[in-house]
C-alpha positions as CSV (number, residue, x, y, z in Angstrom):
1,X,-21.5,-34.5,17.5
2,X,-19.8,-33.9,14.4
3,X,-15.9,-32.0,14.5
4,X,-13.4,-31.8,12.4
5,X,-9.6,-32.5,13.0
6,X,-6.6,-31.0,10.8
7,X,-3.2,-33.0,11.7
8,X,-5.1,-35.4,13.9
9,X,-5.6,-39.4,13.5
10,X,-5.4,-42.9,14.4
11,X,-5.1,-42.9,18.2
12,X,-5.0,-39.4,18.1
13,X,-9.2,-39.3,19.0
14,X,-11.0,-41.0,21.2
15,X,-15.0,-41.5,21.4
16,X,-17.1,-42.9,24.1
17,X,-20.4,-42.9,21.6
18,X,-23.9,-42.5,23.0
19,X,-24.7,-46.0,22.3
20,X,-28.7,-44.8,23.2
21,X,-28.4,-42.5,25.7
22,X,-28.2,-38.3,25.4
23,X,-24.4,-38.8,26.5
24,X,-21.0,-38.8,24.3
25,X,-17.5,-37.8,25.0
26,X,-14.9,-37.1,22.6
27,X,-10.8,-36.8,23.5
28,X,-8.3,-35.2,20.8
29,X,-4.8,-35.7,21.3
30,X,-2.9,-37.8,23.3
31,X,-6.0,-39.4,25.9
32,X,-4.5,-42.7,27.4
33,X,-7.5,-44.0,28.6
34,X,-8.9,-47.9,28.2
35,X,-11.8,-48.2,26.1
36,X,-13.3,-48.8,30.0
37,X,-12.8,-46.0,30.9
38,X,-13.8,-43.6,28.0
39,X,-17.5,-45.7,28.8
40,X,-16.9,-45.0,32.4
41,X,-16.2,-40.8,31.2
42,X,-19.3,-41.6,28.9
43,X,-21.6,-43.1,31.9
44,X,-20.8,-40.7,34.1
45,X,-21.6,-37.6,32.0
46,X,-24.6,-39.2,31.2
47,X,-25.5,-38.6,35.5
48,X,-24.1,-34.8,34.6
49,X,-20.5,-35.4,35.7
50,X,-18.8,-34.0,32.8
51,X,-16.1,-33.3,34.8
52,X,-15.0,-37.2,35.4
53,X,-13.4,-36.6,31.8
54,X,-10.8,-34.4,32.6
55,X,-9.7,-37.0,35.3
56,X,-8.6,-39.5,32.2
57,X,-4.9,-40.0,31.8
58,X,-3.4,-38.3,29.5
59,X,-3.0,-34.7,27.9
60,X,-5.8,-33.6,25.5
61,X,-8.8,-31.1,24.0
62,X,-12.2,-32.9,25.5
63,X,-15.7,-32.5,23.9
64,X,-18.4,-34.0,26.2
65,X,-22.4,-33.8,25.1
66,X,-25.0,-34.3,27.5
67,X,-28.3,-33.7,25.8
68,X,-28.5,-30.3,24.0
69,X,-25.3,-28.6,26.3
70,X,-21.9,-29.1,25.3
71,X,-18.7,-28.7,27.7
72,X,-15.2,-28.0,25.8
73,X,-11.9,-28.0,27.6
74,X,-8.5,-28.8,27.0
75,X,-5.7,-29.9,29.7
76,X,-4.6,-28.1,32.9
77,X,-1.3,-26.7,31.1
78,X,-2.5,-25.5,28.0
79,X,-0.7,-27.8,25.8
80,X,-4.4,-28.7,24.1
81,X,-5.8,-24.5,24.4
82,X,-9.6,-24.1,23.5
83,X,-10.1,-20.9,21.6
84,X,-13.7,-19.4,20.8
85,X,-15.7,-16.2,19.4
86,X,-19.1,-15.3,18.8
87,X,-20.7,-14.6,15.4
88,X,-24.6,-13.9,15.8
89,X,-26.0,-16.8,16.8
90,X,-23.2,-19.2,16.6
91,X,-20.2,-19.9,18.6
92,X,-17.4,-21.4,17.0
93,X,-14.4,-23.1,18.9
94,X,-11.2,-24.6,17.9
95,X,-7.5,-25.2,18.9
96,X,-6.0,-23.1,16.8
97,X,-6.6,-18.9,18.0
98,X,-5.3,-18.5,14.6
99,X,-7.6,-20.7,12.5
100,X,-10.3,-18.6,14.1
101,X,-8.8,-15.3,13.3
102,X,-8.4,-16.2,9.4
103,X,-11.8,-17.2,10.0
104,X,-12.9,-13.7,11.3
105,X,-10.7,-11.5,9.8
106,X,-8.9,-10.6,13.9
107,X,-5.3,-9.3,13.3
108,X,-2.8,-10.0,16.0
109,X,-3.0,-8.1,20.0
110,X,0.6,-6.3,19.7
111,X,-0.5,-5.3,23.4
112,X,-0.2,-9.2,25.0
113,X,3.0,-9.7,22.9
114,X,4.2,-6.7,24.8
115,X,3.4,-7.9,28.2
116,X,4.8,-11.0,27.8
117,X,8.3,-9.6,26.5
118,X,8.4,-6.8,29.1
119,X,6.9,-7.8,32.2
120,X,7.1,-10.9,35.0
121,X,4.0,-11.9,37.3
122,X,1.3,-11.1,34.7
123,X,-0.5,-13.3,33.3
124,X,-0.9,-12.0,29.4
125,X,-3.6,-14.1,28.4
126,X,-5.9,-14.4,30.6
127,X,-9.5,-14.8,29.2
128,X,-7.9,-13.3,25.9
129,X,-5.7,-14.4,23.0
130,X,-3.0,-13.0,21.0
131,X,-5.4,-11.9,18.3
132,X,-7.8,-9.2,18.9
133,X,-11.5,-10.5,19.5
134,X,-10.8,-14.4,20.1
135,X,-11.3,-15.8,23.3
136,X,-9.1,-17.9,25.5
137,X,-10.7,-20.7,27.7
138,X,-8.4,-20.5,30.7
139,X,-6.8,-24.2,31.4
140,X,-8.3,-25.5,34.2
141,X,-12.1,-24.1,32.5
142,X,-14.5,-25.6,30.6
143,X,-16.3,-23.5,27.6
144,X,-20.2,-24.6,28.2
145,X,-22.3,-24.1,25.0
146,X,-26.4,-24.5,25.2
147,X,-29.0,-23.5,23.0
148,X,-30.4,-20.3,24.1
149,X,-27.6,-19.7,26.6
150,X,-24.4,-17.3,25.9
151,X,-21.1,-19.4,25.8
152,X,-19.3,-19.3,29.3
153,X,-16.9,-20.8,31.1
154,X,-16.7,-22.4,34.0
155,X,-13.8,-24.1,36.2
156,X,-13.3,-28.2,35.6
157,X,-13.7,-29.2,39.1
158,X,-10.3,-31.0,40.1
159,X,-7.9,-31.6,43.3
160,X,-8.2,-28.9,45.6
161,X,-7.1,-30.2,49.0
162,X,-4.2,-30.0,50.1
163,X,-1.9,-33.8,50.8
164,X,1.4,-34.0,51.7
165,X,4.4,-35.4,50.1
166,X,4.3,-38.8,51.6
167,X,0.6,-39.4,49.9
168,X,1.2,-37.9,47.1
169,X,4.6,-40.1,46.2
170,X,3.1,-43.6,45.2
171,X,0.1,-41.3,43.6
172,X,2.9,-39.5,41.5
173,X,4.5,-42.7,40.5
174,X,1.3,-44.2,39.5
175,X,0.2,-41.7,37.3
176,X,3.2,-40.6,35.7
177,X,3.9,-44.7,35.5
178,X,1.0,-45.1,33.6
179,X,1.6,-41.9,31.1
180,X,5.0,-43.3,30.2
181,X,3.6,-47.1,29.9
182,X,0.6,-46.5,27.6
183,X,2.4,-44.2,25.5
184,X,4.9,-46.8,24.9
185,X,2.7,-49.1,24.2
186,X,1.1,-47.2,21.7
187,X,4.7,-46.9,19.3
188,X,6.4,-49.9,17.5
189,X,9.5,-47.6,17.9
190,X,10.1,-45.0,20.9
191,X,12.8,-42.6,22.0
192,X,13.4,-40.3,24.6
193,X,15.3,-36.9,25.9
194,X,17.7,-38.4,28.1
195,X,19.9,-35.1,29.3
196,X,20.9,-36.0,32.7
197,X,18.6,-34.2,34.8
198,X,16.1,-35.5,36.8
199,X,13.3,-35.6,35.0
200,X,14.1,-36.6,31.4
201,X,15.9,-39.6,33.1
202,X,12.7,-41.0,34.9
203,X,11.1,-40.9,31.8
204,X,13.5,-42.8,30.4
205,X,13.7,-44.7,33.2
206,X,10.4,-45.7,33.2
207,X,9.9,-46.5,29.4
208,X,13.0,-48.7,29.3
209,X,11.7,-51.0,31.9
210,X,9.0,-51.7,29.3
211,X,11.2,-52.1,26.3
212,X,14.1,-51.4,23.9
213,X,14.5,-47.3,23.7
214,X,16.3,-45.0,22.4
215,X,18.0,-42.4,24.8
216,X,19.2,-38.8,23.5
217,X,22.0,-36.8,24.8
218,X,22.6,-33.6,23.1
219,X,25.8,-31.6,24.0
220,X,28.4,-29.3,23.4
221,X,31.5,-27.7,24.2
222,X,30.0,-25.6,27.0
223,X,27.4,-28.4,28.2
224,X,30.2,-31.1,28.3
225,X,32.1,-29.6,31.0
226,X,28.9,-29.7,33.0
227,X,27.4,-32.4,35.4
228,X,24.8,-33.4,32.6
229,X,26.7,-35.7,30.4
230,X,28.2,-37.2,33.3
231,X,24.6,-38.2,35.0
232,X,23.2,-39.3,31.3
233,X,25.8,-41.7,31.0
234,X,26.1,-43.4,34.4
235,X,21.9,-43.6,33.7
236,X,22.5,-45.0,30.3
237,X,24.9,-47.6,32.0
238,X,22.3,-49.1,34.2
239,X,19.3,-49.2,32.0
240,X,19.6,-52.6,29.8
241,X,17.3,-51.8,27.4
242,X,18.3,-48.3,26.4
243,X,20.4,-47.8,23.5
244,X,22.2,-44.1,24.1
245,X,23.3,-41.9,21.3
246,X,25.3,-38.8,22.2
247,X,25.0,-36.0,19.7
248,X,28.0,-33.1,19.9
249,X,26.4,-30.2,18.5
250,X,29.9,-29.0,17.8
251,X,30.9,-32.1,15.7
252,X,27.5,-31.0,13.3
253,X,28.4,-27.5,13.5
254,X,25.0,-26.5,15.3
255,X,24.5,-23.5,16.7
256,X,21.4,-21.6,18.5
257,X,19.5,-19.5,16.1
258,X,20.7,-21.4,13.0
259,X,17.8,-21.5,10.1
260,X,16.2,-18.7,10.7
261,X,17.4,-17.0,7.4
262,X,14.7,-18.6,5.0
263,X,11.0,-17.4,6.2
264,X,9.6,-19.7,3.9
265,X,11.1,-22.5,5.3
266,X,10.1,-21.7,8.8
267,X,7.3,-24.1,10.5
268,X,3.8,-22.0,11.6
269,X,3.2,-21.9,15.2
270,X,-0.1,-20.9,17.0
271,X,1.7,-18.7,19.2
272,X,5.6,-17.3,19.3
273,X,8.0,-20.9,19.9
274,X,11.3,-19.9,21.4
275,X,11.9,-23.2,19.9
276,X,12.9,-21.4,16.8
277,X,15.5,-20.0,18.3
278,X,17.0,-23.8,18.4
279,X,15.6,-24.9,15.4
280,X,19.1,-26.4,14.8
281,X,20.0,-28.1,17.7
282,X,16.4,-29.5,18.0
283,X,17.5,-31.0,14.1
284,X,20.1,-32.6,15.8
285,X,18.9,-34.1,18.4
286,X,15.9,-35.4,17.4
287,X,17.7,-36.5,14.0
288,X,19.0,-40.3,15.6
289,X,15.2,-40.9,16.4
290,X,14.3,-40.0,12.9
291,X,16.7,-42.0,11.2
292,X,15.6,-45.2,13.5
293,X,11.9,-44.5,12.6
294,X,10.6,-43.5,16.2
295,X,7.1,-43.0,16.6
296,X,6.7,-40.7,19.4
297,X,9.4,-39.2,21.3
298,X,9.4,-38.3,25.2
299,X,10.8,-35.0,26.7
300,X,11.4,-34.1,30.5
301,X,9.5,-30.5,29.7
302,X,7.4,-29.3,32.6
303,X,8.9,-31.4,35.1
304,X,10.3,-28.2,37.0
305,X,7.2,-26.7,37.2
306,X,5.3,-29.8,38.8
307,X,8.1,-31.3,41.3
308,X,9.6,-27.9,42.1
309,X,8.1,-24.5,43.4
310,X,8.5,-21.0,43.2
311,X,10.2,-18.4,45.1
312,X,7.6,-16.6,46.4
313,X,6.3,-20.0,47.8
314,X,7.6,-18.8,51.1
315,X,5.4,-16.2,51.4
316,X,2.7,-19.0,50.9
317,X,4.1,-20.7,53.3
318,X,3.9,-17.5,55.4
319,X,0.1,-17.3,54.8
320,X,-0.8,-20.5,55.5
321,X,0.6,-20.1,59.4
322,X,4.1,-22.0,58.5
323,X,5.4,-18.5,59.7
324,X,8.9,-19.6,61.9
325,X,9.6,-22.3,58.7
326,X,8.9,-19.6,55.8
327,X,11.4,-17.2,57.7
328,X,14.0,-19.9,57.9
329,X,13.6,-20.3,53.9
330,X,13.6,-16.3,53.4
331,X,16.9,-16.6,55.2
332,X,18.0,-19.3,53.4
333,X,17.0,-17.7,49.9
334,X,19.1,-14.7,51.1
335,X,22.2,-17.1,52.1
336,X,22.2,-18.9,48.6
337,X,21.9,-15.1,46.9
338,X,24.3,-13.5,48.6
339,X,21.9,-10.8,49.6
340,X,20.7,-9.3,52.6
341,X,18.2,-11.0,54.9
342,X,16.3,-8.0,56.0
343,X,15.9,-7.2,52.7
344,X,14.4,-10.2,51.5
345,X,12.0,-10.4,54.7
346,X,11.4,-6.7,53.8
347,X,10.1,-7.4,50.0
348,X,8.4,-10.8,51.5
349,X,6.7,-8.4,53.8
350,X,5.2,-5.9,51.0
351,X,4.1,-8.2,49.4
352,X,2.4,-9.7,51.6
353,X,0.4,-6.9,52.9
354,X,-0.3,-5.8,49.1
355,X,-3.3,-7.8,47.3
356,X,-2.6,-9.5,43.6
357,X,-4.9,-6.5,42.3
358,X,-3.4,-3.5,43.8
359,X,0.3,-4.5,42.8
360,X,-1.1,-5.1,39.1
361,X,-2.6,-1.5,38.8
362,X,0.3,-0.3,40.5
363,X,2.5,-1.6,37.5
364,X,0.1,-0.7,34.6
365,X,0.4,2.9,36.6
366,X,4.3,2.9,36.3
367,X,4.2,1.7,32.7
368,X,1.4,4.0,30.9
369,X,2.9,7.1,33.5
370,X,5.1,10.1,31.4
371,X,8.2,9.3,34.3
372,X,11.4,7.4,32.5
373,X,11.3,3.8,32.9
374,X,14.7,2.8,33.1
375,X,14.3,-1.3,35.2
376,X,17.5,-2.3,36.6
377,X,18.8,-4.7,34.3
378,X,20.1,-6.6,37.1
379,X,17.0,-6.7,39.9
380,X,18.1,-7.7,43.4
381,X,17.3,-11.5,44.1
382,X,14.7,-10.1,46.8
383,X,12.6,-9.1,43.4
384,X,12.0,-12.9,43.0
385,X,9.0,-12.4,45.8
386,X,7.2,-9.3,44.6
387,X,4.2,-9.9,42.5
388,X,4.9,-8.5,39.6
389,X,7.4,-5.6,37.3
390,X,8.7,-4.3,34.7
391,X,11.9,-6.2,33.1
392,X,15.0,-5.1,31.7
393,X,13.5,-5.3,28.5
394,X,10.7,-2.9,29.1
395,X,12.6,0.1,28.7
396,X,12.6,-0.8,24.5
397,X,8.8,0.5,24.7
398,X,8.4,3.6,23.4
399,X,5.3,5.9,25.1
400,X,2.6,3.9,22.8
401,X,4.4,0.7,23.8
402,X,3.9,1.5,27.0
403,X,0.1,2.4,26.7
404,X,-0.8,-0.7,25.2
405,X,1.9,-3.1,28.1
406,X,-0.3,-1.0,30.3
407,X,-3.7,-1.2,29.2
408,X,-3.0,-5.2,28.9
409,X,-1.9,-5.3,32.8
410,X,-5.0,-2.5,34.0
411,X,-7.1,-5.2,32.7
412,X,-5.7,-8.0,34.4
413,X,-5.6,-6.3,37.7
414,X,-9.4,-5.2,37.3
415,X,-10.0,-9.6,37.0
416,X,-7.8,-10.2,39.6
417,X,-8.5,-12.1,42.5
418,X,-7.6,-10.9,45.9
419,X,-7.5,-13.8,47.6
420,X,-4.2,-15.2,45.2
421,X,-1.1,-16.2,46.6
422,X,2.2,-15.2,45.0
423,X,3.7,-18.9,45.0
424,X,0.5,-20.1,43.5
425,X,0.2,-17.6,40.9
426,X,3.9,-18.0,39.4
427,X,3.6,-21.4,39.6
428,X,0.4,-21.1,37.5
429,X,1.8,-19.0,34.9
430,X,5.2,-21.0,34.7
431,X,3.4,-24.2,34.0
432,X,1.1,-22.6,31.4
433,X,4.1,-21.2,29.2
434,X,5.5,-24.3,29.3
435,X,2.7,-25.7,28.2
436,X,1.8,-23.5,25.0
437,X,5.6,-24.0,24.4
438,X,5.9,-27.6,24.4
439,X,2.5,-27.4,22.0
440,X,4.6,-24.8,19.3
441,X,7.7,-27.8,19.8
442,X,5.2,-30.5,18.7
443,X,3.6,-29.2,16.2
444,X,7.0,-27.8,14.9
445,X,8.6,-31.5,14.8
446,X,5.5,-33.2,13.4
447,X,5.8,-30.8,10.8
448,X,9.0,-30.7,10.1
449,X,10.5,-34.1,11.4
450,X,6.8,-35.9,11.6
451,X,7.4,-37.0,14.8
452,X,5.0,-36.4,17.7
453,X,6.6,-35.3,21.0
454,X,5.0,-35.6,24.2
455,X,5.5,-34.5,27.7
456,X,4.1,-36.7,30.4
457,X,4.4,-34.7,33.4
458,X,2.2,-32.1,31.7
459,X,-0.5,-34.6,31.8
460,X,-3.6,-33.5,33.8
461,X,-2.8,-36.2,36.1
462,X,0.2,-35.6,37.1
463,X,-0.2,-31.6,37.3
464,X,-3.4,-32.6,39.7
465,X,-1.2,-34.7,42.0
466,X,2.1,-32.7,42.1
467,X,0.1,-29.1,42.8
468,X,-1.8,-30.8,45.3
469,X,1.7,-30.6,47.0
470,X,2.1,-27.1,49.2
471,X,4.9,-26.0,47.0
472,X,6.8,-25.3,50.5
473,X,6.9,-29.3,50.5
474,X,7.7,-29.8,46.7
475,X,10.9,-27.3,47.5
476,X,12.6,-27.8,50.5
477,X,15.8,-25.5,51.3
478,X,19.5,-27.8,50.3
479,X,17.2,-30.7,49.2
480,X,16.3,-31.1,45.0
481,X,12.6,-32.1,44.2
482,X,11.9,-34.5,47.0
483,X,9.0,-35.2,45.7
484,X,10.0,-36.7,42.6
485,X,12.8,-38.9,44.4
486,X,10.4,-40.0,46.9
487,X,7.8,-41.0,44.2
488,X,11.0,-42.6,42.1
489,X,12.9,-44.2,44.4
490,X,13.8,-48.0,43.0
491,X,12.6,-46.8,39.6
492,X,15.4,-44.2,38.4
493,X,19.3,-45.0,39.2
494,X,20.3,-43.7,42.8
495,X,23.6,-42.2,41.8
496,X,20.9,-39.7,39.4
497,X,18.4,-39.3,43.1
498,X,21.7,-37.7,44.8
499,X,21.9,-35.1,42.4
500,X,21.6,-31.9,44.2
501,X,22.6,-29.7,41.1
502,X,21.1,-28.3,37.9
503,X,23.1,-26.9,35.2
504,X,22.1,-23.9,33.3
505,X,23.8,-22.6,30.3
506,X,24.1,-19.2,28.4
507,X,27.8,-20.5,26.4
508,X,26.2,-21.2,23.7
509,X,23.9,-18.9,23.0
510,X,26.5,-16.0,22.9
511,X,28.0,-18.4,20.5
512,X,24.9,-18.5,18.4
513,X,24.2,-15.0,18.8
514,X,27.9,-14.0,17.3
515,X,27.7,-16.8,14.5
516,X,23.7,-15.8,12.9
517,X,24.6,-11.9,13.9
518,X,23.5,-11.0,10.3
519,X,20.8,-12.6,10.1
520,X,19.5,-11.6,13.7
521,X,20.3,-7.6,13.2
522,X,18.2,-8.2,9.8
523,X,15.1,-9.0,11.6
524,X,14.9,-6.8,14.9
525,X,15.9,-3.8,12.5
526,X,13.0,-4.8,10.3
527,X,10.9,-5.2,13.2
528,X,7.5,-4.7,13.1
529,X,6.7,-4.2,16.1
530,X,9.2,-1.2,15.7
531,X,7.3,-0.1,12.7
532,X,4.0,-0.4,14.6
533,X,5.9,2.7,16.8
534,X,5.5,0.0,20.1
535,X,9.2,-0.8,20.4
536,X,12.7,0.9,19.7
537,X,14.5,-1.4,17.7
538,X,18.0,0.1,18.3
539,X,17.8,-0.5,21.6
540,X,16.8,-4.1,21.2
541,X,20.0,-4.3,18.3
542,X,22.3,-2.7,21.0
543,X,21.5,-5.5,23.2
544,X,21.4,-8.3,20.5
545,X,25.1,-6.7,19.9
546,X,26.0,-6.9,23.4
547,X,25.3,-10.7,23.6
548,X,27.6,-11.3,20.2
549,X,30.2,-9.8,22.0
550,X,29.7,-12.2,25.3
551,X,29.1,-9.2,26.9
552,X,26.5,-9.4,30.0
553,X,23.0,-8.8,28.1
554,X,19.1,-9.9,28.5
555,X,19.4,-12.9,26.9
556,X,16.0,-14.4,27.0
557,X,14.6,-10.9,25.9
558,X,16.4,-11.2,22.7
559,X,15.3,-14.7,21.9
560,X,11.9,-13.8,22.7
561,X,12.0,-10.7,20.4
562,X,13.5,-12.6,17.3
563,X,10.8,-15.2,17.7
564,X,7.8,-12.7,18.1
565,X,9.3,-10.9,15.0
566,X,9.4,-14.2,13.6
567,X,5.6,-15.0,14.3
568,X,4.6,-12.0,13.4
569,X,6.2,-12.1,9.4
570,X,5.3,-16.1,8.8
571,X,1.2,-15.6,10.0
572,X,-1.3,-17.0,8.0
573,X,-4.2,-15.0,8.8
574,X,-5.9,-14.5,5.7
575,X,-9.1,-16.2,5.3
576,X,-8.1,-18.3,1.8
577,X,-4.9,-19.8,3.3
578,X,-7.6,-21.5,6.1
579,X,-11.2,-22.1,5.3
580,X,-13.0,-22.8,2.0
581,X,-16.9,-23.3,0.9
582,X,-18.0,-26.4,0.9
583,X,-20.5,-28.0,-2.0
584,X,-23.7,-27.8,-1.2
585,X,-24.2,-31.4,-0.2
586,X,-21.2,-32.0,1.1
587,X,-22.1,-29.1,3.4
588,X,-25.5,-30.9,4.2
């Protein structure tokens, strides 16, 4: 098999060669295995178990050859995405949707970039990308190419049984272990998030007991009066080999949305990275373990969507016969809301009787209607357990904005399965946008900062085990991801495994919305999304405004919007800035 890599080397691929037989495997990105077990991947495709690839540690794009038929799949949270289209006879397939849209002259689907500004509980992507005529292998698929065969995909056979918490610990602590133990080995020099929470500090946790590291805090004056620097520094305290550096954002006058004023200066992403939106204090955090030469850098990302669980998980919980415990956590979910029981167990209960597909047609009905849509801008917390609808944000669509949301969800619900489960499906798309955003965060800090970041409990591993956990086990009512101090326990400080709280924080991005006002009003006015008659712009700048002013506002909407706006201005779709001919016999 011959590929080609842009960005890629060293111990970035991995081979298992034929060595005789009709069999190889190929692994691009961060694949952890032992050369042992690459031959083992290798062996065992060689009996037609493909699949015993995407069971190697790690987080990574796969190419596995088995005679003439070739299976291509990336990782179970689309940090490694497989794109492909058709041209006659050929298929090609890459990482990059927008290589293959240069490639084929697609322009970008204003449509999905709609859906997944306005609308919660839909998955935007799907089969699809966000350019027009490129297809999306779904993570947990496989692309299968084969001469005389259309491409197709099929799912990567993985865990699907159900084991309970007490299994899955010493599994979780094995796997995740071994992610944080061969990556470390793998860099002369590593560092680490190390915020306070949970998850970042295991990591740390974890690659400290193999060696010297270097453990990040990044605050400010809003974050300091939280729990978080409190927790990173009793950690710090009892981990010998870390070496903590605290970086106040307000002591190098960092701010959220800083940078964004010179396009040209602006990293490339595959997809929109609400990472621009902190290009600044990402600088500054990540600048200690550029200055002392780290090689790779660990982040806590995605550990909320694998040791935690949704809200609507208690309607799974419901479904799967746990009826008298899923009406204690409904009641519960009310309590800690301040809102009504009945109403809860009355949402819980449409939704319920009302399959994935119905509710889906029922919102691409609402949105592509002629009645006003005017969401609440506050939704009751009993909205947490319907399927799917509308956000605050969806009443900037104007009526051909609302056509295209529409005819993006009318799809969906026509692929929709019926037998989905609310939980399950949130959880699903949670961990996937994670996943494409912790890939825009890497490839924006190799580019600018050239340092890899990784995120080990995205690893395939590690999803496999935590989501083999019913989420009603991975979230238990006045208890914080029992999962992950059951599996940690011994490993990670105990004064951090008390921790019942998580700290979320809005401070300063008012602050960063007031400071880079200018710049932001510049590019929602010069939207063009706006100028493609989709979105109102004014209404988006009225709410921009309102967050300046402190004022309650849809924040996340607003940093979604710059950095779509963003996306769409820095693209590089044209076929030059991609692909070239190549000489004859180079070609050959």
């Amino acid at each position: 098999m011959r590929v080609w890599t842009v960005g890629y080397g060293g111990l970035d691929i991995r081979t298992g060669p034929a060595r005789g037989g009709s069999a190889e495997v190929v692994c691009v990105g961060s694949c952890l295995a032992t050369s042992k077990e690459l031959a083992e991947a290798r062996d065992a495709a060689e009996r037609g178990h493909w699949e015993y690839t995407a069971r190697l540690p790690g987080s990574f794009v796969a190419l596995v050859r088995h005679g003439a038929t070739a299976w291509v799949f990336g990782d179970r949270a689309g940090v490694h995405p497989v794109y492909w289209v058709a041209d006659g006879g050929l298929v090609w397939w890459s990482t990059s949707a927008m290589a293959l849209a240069a490639l084929h002259g697609k322009r970008p689907d204003h449509g999905r970039l709609l859906a997944v500004l306005t609308t919660r509980g839909v998955d935007h992507l799907g089969s699809k990308s966000l350019f027009s005529g490129i297809h999306r292998v779904p993570p947990g698929s496989a692309l299968v190419l084969s001469p005389g065969w259309p491409a197709r995909t099929v799912p990567v056979p993985g865990r699907t049984e159900a084991v309970a918490l007490a299994e899955a610990a010493p599994v979780l602590r094995e796997v995740l272990t071994t992610a944080v133990t061969r990556r470390a080995a793998s860099a002369v020099s590593l560092s680490a998030d190390l915020s306070g929470g949970l998850d970042s500090s295991t990591l740390a946790s974890l690659a400290a007991a193999r060696g010297s590291l270097l453990g990040i805090t990044y605050t400010d004056r809003h974050m300091a009066e939280s729990d978080d620097p409190i927790y990173a520094a009793r950690v710090a305290v009892e981990l010998p080999h870390l070496i903590h550096r605290i970086v106040h954002g307000g002591d190098q006058q960092v701010r959220h949305f800083d940078r964004l004023d010179n396009l040209d200066a602006l990293p490339i992403t595959d997809s929109p990275s609400l990472s621009l939106g902190l290009l600044g204090v990402k600088a500054a955090t990540l600048a200690p373990a550029v200055a002392a030469g780290s090689q790779l850098h660990l982040t806590g990302r995605g550990g909320d969507d694998v040791l935690d669980a949704m809200a609507p998980v208690l309607i799974d919980q419901y479904l799967a016969g746990h009826r008298a415990a899923a009406v204690g956590r409904a009641w519960f979910f009310a309590r800690s809301r301040r809102t009504s029981p009945h109403r809860v167990l009355a949402r819980a209960a449409r939704t319920c009787s009302e399959p994935y597909p119905k509710a889906l047609a029922g919102l691409a009905a609402l949105l592509g209607g002629t009645a006003a849509l005017a969401p609440p801008r506050r939704r009751p917390p009993s909205d947490l357990l319907a399927w799917c609808f509308p956000l605050a944000s969806a009443a900037w669509l104007t009526p051909a904005g609302r056509l295209a949301t529409a005819s993006v969800v009318a799809e969906q619900a026509e692929v929709a399965a019926s037998s989905e489960r609310p939980g399950r499906l949130h959880e699903r798309i949670s961990l996937e946008r994670m996943g494409e955003e912790h890939a825009t965060y890497d490839q924006i800090s190799r580019r600018l900062w050239s340092l890899p970041v990784h995120a080990p409990f995205l690893d395939n591993a590690v999803v496999d085990v935590c989501h083999a956990v019913p989420g009603w086990q991975r979230s238990v009512p006045g208890d914080y991801k029992p999962l992950g101090r059951a599996a940690f326990a011994g490993v990670v400080p105990a004064t951090l495994l008390q921790r019942r709280t998580k700290t979320h924080h809005t401070g300063g991005v008012h602050d960063g919305l007031r400071y880079n006002l200018p710049v932001l009003q510049q590019i929602l006015t010069g939207s063009q999304l706006a100028q493609a008659g989709l979105i109102d712009s004014d209404q988006a700048v009225a709410e921009l405004n309102s967050g300046a002013r402190g004022e309650p506002a849809f924040l996340y909407a607003v940093h979604l919007l710059v950095v779509i706006e963003l996306w769409l201005r820095t693209l590089r779709i044209s076929r030059e800035q991609w692909w070239e001919l190549a000489p004859v016999k180079e070609a050959a």
